[in-house]
C-alpha positions as CSV (number, residue, x, y, z in Angstrom):
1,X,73.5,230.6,-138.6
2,X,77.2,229.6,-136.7
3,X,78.2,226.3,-137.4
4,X,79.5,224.5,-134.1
5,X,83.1,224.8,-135.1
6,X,82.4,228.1,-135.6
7,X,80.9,228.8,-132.2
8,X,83.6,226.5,-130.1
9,X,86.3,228.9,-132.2
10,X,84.2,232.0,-130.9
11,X,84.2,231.0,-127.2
12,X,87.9,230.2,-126.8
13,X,88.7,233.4,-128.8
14,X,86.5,234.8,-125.9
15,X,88.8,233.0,-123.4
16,X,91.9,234.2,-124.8
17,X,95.5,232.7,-125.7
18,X,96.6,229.9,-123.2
19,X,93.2,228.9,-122.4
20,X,92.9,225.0,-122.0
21,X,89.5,223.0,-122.3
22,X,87.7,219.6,-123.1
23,X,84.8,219.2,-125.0
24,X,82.1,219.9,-121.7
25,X,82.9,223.1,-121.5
26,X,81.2,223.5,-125.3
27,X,78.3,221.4,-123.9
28,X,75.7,223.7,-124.4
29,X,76.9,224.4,-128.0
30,X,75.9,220.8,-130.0
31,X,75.9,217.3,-129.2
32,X,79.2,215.6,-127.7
33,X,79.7,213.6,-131.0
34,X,79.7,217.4,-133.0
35,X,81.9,218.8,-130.5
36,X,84.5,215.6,-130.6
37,X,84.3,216.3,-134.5
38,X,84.4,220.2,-134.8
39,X,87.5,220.0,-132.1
40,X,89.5,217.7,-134.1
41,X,89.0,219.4,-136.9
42,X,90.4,223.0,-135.7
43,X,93.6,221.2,-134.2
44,X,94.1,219.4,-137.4
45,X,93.7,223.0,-138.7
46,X,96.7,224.2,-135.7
47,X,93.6,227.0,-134.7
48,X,93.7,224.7,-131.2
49,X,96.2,222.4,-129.9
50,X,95.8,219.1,-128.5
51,X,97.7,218.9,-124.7
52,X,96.9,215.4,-124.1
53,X,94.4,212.8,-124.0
54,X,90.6,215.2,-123.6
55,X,92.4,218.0,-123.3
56,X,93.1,221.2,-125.8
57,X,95.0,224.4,-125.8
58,X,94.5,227.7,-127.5
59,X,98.2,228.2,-127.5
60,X,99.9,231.8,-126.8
61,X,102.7,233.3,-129.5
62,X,105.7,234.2,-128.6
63,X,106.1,236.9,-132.2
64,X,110.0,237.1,-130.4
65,X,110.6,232.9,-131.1
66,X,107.7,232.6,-133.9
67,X,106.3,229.5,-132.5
68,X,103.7,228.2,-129.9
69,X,104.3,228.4,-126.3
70,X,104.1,225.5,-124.0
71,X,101.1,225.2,-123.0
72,X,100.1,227.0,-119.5
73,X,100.6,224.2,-116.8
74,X,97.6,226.1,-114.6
75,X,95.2,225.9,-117.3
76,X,95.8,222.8,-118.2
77,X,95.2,221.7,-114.3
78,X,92.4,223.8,-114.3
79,X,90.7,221.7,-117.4
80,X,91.1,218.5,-115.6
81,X,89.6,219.6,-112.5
82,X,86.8,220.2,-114.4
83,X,86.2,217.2,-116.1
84,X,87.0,215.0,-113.4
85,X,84.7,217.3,-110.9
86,X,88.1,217.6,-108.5
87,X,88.5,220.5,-106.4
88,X,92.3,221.3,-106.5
89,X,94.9,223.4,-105.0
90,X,98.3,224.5,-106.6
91,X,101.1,224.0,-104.4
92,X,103.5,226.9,-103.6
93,X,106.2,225.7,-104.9
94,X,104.0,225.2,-108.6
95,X,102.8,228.5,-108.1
96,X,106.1,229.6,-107.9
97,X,107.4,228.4,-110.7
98,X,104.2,229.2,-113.1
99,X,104.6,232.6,-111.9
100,X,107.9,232.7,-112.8
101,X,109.2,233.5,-109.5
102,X,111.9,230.7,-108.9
103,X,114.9,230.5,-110.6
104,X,114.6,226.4,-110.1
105,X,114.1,224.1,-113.3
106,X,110.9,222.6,-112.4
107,X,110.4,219.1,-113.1
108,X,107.1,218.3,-111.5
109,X,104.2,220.5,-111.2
110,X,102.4,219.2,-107.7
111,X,98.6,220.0,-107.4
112,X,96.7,218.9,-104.1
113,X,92.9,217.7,-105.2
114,X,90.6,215.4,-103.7
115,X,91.2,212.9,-106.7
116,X,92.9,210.3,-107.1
117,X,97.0,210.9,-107.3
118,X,97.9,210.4,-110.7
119,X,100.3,212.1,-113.5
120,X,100.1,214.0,-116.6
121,X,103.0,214.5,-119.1
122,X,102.4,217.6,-120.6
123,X,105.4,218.8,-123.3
124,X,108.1,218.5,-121.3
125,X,107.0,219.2,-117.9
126,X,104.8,216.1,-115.3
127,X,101.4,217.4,-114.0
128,X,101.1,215.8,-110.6
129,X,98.0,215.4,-108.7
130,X,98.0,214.2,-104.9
131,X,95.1,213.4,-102.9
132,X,94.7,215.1,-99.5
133,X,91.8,217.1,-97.9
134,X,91.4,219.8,-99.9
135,X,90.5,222.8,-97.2
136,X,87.8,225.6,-98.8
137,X,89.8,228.4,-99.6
138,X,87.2,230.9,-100.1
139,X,88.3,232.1,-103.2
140,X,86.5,232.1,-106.5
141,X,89.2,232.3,-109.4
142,X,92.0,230.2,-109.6
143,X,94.4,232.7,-110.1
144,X,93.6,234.4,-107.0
145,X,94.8,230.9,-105.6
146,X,97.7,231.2,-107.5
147,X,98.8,234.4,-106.8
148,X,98.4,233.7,-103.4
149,X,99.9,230.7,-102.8
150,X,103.5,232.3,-105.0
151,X,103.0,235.0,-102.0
152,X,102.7,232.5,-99.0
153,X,105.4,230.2,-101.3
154,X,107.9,233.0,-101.4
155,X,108.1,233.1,-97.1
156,X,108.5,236.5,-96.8
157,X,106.3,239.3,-95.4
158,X,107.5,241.6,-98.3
159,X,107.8,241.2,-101.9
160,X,110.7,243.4,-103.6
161,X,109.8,245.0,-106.7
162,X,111.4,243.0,-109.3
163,X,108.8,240.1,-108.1
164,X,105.7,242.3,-107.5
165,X,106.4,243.2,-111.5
166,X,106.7,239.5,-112.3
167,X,103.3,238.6,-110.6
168,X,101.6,241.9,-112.3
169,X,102.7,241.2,-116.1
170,X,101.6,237.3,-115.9
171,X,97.9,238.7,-115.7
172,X,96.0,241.4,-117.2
173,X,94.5,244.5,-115.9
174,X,90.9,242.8,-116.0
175,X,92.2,239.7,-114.0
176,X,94.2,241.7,-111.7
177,X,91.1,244.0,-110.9
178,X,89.1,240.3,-110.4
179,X,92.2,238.9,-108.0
180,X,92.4,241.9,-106.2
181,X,88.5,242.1,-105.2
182,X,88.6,237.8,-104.4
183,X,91.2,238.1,-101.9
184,X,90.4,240.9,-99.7
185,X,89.5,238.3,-97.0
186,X,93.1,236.6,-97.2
187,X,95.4,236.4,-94.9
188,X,96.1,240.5,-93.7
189,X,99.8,240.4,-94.6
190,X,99.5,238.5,-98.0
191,X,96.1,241.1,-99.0
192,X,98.7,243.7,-98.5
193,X,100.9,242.7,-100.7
194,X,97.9,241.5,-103.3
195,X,97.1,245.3,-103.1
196,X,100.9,246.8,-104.0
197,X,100.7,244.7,-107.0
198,X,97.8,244.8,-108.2
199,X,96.9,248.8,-107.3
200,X,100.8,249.9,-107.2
201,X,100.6,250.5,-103.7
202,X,103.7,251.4,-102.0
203,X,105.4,251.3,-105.4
């Protein structure tokens, strides 16, 4: 029989590297006490990392710098939407920069949500949260929300092919196959686009 540590290890394994996640996503695994426990344990270990307060990491390796990554600013929203039950909406200028796509230094990472406003230092880089009306989207990933909002970000009808290659490389084929089916009811121009990346149309 798994242990719980053994089972939480298995499911963000399952998740991948640069996954981040607090101790409800494990809910169904053991008690909360257990999970606290078995979680603290694995990033005494360094198998997980803790981001901040709540919230962990399972960090990617860059085998080029032999160390941890910072952790993934989207994930790490991601995980506190869902602990705080907020609907949220990266920015474009956020997407942007997660993507890679802007040759600006971010210092802030801005997130619309129908939270509170409030801040997050993760490593080096603020997490920032501002309350609005958060309108439904229609999409079901959060990277299709991300990808599309770098498009809309980047204000031009057409991507060149240096940044269609930077948006394909940040995910893999599986992802790109799910963003590509989510956001065939976008916006005509930005779907286009979504398609040369994603099915190498045009390219």
């Amino acid at each position: 029989m798994q242990t719980i540590e053994n089972k939480i290890i298995n499911r963000v394994y399952g998740h991948g590297r640069g996954w981040a996640f607090f101790k409800n996503d494990f809910s169904d695994i053991g008690n909360e006490a257990a999970i606290d426990q078995a979680l603290s344990r694995l990033a005494k270990r360094g198998t997980i990392r803790r981001v901040i307060r709540g919230i962990y990491d399972y960090p990617k390796f860059s085998k080029l710098l032999t160390q941890d990554l910072p952790s993934d600013i989207d994930q790490v929203a991601q995980a506190l939407a869902r602990k705080f039950g907020w609907r949220i909406q990266v920015s474009e200028n956020a997407a942007l920069n997660i993507l890679g796509l802007s040759t600006q230094v971010p210092g802030r990472y801005m997130y619309l949500s129908d939270g509170k406003s409030c801040s997050y230092e993760v490593g080096k880089q603020t997490l920032y949260f501002k309350k609005t009306l958060i309108k439904d989207v229609g999409l079901k990933y959060p990277e299709s929300a991300l990808v599309v909002q770098a498009i809309k970000g980047l204000n031009t009808k057409r991507l060149n092919d240096q940044q269609r290659e930077q948006i394909r490389r940040y995910f893999d084929e599986k992802v790109g196959a799910q963003i590509l089916k989510d956001t065939r009811y976008t916006t005509s121009w930005v779907y286009d686009e979504i398609k040369r990346i994603f099915n190498r149309v045009g390219d």
